[in-house]
C-alpha positions as CSV (number, residue, x, y, z in Angstrom):
1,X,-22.8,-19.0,5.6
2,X,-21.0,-21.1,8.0
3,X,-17.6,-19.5,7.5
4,X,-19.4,-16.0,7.9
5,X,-20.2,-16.7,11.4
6,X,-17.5,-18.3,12.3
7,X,-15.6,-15.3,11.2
8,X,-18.2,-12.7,12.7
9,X,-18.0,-15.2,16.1
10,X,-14.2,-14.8,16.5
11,X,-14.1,-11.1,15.8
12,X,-16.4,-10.3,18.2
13,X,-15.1,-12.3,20.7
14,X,-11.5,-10.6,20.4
15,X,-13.4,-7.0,20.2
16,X,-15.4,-7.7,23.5
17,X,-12.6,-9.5,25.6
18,X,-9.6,-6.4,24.3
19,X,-8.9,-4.0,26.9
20,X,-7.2,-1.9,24.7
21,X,-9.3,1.2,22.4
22,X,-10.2,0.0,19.1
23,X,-9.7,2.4,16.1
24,X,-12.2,2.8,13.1
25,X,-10.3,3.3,9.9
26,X,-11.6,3.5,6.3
27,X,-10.0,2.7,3.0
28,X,-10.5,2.3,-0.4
29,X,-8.8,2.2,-4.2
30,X,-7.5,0.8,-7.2
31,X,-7.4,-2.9,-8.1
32,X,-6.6,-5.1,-10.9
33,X,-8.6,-8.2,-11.0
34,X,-8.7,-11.6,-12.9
35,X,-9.7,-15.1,-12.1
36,X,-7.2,-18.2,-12.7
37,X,-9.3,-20.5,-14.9
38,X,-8.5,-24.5,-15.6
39,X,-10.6,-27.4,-17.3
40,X,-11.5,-29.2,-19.8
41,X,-15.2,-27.6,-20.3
42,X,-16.3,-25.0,-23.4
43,X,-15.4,-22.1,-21.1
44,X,-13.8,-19.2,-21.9
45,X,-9.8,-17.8,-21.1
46,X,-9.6,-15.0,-19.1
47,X,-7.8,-11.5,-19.0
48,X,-7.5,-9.0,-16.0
49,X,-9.5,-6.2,-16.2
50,X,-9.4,-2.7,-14.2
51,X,-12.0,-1.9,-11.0
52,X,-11.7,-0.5,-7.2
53,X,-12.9,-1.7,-3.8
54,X,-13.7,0.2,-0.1
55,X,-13.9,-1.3,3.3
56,X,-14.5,-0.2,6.9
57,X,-12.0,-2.2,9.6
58,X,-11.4,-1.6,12.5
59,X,-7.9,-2.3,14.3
60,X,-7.9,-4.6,18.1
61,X,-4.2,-4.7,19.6
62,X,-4.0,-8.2,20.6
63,X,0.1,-8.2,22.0
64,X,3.3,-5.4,21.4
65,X,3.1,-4.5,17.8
66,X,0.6,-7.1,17.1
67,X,-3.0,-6.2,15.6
68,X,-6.2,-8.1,14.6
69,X,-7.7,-6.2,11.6
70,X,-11.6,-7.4,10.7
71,X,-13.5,-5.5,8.5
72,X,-16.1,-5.6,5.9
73,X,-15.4,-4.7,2.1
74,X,-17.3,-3.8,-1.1
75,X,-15.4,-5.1,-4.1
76,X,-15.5,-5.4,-7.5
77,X,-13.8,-8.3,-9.4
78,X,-14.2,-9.9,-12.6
79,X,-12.4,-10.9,-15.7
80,X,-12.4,-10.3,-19.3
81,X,-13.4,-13.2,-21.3
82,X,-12.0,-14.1,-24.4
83,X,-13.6,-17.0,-26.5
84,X,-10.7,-16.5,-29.7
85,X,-13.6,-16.5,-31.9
86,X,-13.0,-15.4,-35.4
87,X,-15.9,-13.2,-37.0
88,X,-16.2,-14.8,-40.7
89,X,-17.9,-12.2,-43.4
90,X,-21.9,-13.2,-43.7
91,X,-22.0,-15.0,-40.6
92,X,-23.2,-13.6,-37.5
93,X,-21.4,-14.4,-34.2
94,X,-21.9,-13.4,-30.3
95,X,-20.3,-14.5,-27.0
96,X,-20.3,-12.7,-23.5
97,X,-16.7,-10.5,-23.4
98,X,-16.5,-9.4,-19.6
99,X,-17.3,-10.6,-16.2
100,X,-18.7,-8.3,-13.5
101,X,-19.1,-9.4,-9.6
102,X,-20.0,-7.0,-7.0
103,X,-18.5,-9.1,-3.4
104,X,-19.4,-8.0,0.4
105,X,-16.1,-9.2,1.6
106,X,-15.7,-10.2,4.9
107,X,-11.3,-9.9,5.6
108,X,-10.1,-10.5,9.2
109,X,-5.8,-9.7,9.1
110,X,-3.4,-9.9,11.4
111,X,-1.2,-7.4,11.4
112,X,2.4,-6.7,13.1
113,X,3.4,-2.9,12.4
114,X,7.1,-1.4,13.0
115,X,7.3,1.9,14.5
116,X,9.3,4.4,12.6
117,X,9.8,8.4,12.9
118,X,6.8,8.9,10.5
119,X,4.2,6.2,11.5
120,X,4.3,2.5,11.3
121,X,5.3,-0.2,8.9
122,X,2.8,-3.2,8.6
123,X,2.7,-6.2,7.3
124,X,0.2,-9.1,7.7
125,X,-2.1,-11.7,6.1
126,X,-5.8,-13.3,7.0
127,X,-8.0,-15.0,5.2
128,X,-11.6,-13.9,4.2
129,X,-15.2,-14.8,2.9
130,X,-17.2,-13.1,0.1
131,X,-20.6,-13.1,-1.1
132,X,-21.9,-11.7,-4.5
133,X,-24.6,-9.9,-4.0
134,X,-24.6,-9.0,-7.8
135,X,-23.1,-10.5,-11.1
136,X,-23.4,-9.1,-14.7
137,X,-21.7,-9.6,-17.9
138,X,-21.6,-8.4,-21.2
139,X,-22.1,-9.7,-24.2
140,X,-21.0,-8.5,-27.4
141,X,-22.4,-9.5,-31.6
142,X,-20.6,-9.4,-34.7
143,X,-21.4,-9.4,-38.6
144,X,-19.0,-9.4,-41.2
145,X,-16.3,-9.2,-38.6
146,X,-17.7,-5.9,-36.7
147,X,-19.1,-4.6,-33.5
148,X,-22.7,-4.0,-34.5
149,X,-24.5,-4.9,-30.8
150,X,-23.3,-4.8,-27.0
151,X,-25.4,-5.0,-23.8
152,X,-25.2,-6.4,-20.7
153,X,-26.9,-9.4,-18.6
154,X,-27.8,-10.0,-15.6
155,X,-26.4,-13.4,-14.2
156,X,-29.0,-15.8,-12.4
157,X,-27.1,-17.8,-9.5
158,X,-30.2,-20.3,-9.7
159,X,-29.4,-21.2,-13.3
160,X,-27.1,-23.7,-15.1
161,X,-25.8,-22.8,-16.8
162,X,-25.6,-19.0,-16.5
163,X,-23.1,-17.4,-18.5
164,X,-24.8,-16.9,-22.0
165,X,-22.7,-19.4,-24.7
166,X,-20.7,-21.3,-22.1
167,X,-21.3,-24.4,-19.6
168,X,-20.3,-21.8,-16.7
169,X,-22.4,-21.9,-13.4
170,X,-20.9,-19.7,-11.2
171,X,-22.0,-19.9,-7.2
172,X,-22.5,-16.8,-5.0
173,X,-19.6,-17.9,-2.5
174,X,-16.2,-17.0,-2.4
175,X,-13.3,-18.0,0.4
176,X,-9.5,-17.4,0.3
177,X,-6.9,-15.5,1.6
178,X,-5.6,-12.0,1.3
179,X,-1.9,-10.7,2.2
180,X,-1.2,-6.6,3.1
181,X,2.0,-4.7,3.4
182,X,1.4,-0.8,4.2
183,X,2.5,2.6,5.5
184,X,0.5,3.8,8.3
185,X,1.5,7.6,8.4
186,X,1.3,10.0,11.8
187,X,-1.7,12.2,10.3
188,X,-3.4,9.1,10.5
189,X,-3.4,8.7,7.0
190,X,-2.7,5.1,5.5
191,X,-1.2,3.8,2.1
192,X,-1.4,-0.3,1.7
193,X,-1.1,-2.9,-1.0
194,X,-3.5,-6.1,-1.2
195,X,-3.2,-9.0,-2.4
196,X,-6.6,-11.9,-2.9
197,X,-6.0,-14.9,-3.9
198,X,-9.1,-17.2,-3.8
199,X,-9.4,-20.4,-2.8
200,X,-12.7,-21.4,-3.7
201,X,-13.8,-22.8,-7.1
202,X,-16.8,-20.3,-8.1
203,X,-17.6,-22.1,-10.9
204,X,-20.1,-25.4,-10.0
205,X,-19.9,-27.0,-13.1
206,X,-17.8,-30.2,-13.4
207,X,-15.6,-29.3,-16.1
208,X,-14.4,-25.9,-15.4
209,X,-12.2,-24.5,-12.6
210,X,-12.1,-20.5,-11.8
211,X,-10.8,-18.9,-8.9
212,X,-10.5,-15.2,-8.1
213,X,-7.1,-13.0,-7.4
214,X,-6.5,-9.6,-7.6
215,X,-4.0,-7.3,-6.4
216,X,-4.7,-3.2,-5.4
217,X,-3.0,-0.4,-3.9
218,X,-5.4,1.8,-1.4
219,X,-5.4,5.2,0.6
220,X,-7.2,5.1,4.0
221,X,-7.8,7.4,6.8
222,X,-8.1,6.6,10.8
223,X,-10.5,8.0,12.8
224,X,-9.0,7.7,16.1
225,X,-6.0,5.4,16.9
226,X,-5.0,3.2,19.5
227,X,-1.6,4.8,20.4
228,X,-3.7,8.5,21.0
């Protein structure tokens, strides 16, 4: 919680001191998402697995070519989760397969954009903080090495552990960094690709080490901008 304010405290401070206008933009797309696992724990490897965010940001000039980006974020990450596990004949096995965490993300970037004949250039980094305000995952049974049962579960954050067949207690909390290179075009249309990479450990249990990343490529749109 402390990092959200301290993030909310510094964005509104630049906001309410800028005497320049302030554009609203919105964007939103594709992303690829994984988390980078370590340990020693009965936890499972990971793979990356397809999903999408969308954010509102607005965009403060702070100097020539120079921007301060916050904005808030819904996004989806996750993993697949592979165990290896064979399926013998006559011997029924289960295991959760994929990982599903719905984060309000809270970026703040600073951005320094190029001018060119078409729009601008950008490029920046900032770090952010993320909250899950929903985790599922799904969990899938075998017999005589087939699919015969799939369903999903919803995770409890107050239980450990709380990933059905593993020692996994994942937190709520999420804290890293994120890195942005863009097109911001003169219709006030805006192409950009993202990159997370987590900091934070969001697994609390001793053994086991996971920490999101995800790369995306988005399409936004301003609603005013700052050079109009």
């Amino acid at each position: 919680m402390k990092i959200f304010t301290l993030l909310f405290v510094t964005v509104f401070f630049v906001t309410a001191t800028s005497h320049a206008q302030v554009s609203l933009g919105i964007r939103g797309g594709y992303i690829n998402t994984g988390l980078e696992s370590s340990g020693s724990g009965y936890a499972p490897g990971t793979q990356k697995t397809d999903s999408w965010q969308a954010s509102f940001y607005t965009n403060v000039p702070l100097f020539k070519n120079g921007y301060l980006q916050p904005g808030i974020s819904y996004i989806k990450k996750g993993a697949g989760l592979d165990y290896a596990v064979s399926h013998p004949v006559n011997l029924f096995t289960s295991g959760a397969t994929k990982l599903k965490l719905q984060y309000l993300e809270l970026p703040v970037h600073l951005v320094y954009k190029v001018p060119v004949s078409f729009g601008k250039l950008l490029v920046g980094a900032g770090p952010y903080a993320a909250y899950c305000i929903r985790g599922d995952y799904s969990v899938a049974a075998y017999t005589e090495n087939k699919l015969v049962q799939s369903g999903s579960q919803r995770i409890d954050f107050k239980g450990s552990p709380n990933i059905f067949g593993t020692n996994m207690n994942l937190q709520r909390w999420d804290a890293g960094v994120n890195f942005i290179a863009g097109l911001e075009l003169n219709c006030c249309l805006s192409l950009s690709a993202q990159y997370g990479y987590g900091m934070m450990d969001i697994d609390q249990s001793v053994d086991n080490n996971y920490k999101n990343r995800y790369w995306g490529v988005s399409l936004g749109f301003f609603f005013d901008r700052e050079d109009w």
